[in-house]
C-alpha positions in Angstrom: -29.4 -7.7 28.2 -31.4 -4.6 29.2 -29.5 -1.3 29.1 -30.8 1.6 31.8 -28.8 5.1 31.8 -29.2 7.2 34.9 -26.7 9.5 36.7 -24.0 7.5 38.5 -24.9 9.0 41.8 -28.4 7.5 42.0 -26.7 4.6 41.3 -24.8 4.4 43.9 -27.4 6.1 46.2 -28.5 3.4 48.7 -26.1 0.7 47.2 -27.5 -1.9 49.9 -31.1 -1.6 48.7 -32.6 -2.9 45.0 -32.0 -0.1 42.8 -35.5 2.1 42.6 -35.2 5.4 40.2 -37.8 8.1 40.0 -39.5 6.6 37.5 -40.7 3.4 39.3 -42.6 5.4 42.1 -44.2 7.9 39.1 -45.4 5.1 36.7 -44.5 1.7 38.5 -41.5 0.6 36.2 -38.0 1.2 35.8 -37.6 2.2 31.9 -34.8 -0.1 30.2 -33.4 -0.2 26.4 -33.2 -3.8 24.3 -29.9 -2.7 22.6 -26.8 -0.5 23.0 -28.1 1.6 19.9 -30.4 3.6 21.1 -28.7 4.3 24.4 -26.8 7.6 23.1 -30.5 9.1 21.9 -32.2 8.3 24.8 -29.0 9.9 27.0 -29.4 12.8 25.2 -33.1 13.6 25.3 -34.0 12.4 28.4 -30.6 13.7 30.6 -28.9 15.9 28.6 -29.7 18.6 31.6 -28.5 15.8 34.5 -25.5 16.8 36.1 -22.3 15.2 36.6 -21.5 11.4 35.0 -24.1 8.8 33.5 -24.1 5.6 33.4 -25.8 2.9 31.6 -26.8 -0.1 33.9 -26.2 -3.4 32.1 -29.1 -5.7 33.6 -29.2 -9.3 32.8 -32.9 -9.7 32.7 -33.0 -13.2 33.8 -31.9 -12.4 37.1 -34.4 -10.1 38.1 -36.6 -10.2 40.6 -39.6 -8.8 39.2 -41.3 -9.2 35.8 -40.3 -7.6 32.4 -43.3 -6.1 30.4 -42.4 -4.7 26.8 -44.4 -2.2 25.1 -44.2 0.0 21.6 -42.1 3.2 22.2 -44.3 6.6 22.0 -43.9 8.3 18.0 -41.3 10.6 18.6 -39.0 9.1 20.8 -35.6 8.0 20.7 -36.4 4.6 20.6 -39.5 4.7 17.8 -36.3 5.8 15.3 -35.2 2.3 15.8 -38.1 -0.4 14.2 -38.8 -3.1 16.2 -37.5 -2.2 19.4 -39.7 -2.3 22.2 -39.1 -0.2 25.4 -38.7 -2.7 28.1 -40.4 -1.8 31.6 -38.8 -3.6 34.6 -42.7 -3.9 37.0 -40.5 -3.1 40.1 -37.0 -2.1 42.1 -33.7 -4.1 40.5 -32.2 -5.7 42.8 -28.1 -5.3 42.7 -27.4 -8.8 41.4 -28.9 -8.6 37.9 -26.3 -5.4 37.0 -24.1 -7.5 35.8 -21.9 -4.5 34.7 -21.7 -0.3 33.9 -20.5 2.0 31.0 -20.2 5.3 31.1 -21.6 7.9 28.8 -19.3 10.3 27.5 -21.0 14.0 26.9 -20.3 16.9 24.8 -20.4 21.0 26.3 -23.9 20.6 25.6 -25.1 17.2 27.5 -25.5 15.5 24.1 -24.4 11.7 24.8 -21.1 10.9 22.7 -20.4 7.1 23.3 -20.2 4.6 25.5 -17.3 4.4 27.2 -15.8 1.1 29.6 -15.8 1.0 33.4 -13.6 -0.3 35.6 
């Protein structure tokens, strides 16, 4: 399972077309977690600022279109603080089908991620 947090209404931006964030037309992948763990860190750095609800994707990689490429994560980041985890690149748009489910991110006053939180 791959995990992918991004605000809920790029999500559902465009719902009839494979799911393309920013980050695939800036450096050619969509940028995916390998555990629940480090979800809450990498909520918190990287959209702490975002407005309105996050969500964390839940993509079953073996339905994805494209290719999965894993590669170290940068010192500094969220995800080096967790040895052995690898930052998982998805090389292209997700199509709808591999989401297999959503949770949502609860956030304090502050944008710092709280937990993870079931979705309907």
């Amino acid at each position: 399972m791959l995990y992918h947090v991004t605000a809920l209404g790029d999500w559902l931006t465009d719902a009839h077309l494979p799911y393309a964030p920013a980050t695939l037309a800036k450096d050619g992948s969509v940028h995916c977690l390998p555990g629940k763990e480090a979800v809450l860190a990498v909520a918190t750095r990287y959209h702490g600022r975002t407005m309105g609800p996050l969500v964390v994707l839940l993509i079953d990689e073996g339905r994805l279109d494209v290719p999965v490429q894993c590669t170290e994560p940068a010192p500094g980041t969220p995800l080096s603080a967790f040895p052995g985890a690898f930052l998982r690149r998805v090389l292209g748009p997700v199509n709808r089908n591999a989401v297999v489910g959503t949770m949502g991110i609860v956030r304090d006053d502050e944008g710092r991620a709280q937990a993870l939180i079931e979705r309907d």
